[in-house]
C-alpha positions in Angstrom: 0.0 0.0 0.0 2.7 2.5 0.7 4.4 2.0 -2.5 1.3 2.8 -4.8 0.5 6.4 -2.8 4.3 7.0 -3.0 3.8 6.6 -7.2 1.0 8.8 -7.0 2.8 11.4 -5.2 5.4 11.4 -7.8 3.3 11.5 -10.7 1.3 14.5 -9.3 4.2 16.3 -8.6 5.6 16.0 -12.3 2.5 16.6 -13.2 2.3 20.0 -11.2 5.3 21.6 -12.6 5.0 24.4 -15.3 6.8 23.3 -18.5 9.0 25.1 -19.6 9.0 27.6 -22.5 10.9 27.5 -25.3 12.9 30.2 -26.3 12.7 32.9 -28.7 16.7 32.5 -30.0 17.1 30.3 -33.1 19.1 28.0 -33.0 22.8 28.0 -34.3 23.6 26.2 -37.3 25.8 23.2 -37.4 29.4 24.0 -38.7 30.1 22.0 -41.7 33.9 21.3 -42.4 33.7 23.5 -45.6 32.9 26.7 -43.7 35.6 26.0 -40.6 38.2 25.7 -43.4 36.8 28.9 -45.4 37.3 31.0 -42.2 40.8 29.8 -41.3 41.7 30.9 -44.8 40.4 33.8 -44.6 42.1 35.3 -41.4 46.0 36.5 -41.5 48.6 35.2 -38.6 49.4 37.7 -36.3 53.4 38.5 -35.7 55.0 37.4 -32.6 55.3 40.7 -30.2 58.3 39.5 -28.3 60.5 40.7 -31.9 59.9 44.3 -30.1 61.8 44.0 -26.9 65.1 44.7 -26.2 67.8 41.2 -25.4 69.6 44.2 -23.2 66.8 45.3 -21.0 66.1 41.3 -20.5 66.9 39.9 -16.9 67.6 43.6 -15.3 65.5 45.0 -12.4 64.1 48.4 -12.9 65.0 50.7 -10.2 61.9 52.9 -9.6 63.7 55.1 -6.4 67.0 57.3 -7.0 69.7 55.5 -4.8 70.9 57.4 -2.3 74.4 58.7 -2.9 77.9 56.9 -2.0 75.5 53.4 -1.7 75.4 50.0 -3.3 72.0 47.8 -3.7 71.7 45.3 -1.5 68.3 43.7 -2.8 64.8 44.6 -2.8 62.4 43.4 0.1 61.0 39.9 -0.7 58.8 39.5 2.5 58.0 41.9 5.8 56.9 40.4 8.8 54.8 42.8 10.6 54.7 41.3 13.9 58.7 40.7 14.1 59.5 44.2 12.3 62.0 42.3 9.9 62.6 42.2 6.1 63.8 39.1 4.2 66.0 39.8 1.2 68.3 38.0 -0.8 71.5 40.6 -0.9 73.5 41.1 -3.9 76.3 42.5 -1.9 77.8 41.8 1.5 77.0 43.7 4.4 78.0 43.4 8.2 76.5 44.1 12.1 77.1 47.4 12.6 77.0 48.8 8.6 74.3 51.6 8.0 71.2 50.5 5.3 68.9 52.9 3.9 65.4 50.9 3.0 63.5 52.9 0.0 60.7 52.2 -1.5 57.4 54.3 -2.5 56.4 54.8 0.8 59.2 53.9 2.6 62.1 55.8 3.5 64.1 54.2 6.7 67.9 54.8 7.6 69.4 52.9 10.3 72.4 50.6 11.5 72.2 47.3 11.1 71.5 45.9 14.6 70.8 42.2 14.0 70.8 40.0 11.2 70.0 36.2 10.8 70.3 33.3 8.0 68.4 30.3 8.2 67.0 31.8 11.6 70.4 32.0 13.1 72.2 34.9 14.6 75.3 35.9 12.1 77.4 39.2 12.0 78.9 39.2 8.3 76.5 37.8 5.2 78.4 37.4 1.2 76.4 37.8 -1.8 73.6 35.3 -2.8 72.8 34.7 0.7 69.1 35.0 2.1 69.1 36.9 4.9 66.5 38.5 7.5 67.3 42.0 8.5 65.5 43.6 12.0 64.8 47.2 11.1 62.6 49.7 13.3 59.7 50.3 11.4 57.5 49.5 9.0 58.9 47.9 4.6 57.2 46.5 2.3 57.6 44.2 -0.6 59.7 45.5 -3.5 61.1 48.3 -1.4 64.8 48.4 -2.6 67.1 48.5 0.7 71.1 50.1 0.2 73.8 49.7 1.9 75.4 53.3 2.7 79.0 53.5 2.4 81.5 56.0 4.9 
């Protein structure tokens, strides 16, 4: 008994339901092999744009900031961690404790010693080129900021 009211549910249900409408939009017609062909034909290739750019400009960093004078670039701010105050940079120059860094960037503009420095989340005093290094500074960098090294 249960299963023939459960059928009649069902069927009163589907038969409840609005149909739906057709719609106004005629329909597409069927591409034949003839007319994919005739287009493909018809349109000319487009040149490769990479012909236009320089091979010298390739691989450089554009410096957006002036450097401050008698510096050298260290690198450019990879990652800031707010809640330690400290920049992570892979340097393109050494640097020691103790040597002055000017952090620039379009917002930014810090000058300060170098107080503490660490690799690999150890405690170092002297870093070489190619090395990643985090750098405590006082207050606040951001990506891409470009951070010197001030010489005298």
């Amino acid at each position: 008994m249960k299963k023939k009211t459960a059928k009649r549910k069902t069927k009163a249900r589907m038969k409840s339901k609005p149909k739906s409408k057709k719609s106004a939009r005629p329909k597409a017609k069927a591409k034949t092999k003839a007319t994919v062909k005739s287009k493909a034909k018809s349109k000319p290739k487009a040149k490769a744009k990479s012909a236009k750019k320089k091979s010298s400009a390739k691989g450089k960093a554009k410096i957006s900031v002036i450097p401050p004078p008698n510096s050298t670039l260290l690198g450019r701010v990879e990652d800031y961690y707010a809640h330690v105050n400290v920049i992570a940079l892979v340097l393109k120059s050494g640097v020691r404790v103790g040597d002055k860094i000017h952090v620039l960037g379009h917002t930014t503009n810090l000058e300060q010693v170098l107080d503490s420095m660490q690799i690999n989340h150890q405690p170092v005093t002297e870093a070489r080129p190619g090395d990643g290094v985090g750098i405590k500074i006082n207050s606040r960098a951001r990506r891409r900021d470009h951070v010197f090294l001030i010489r005298g």
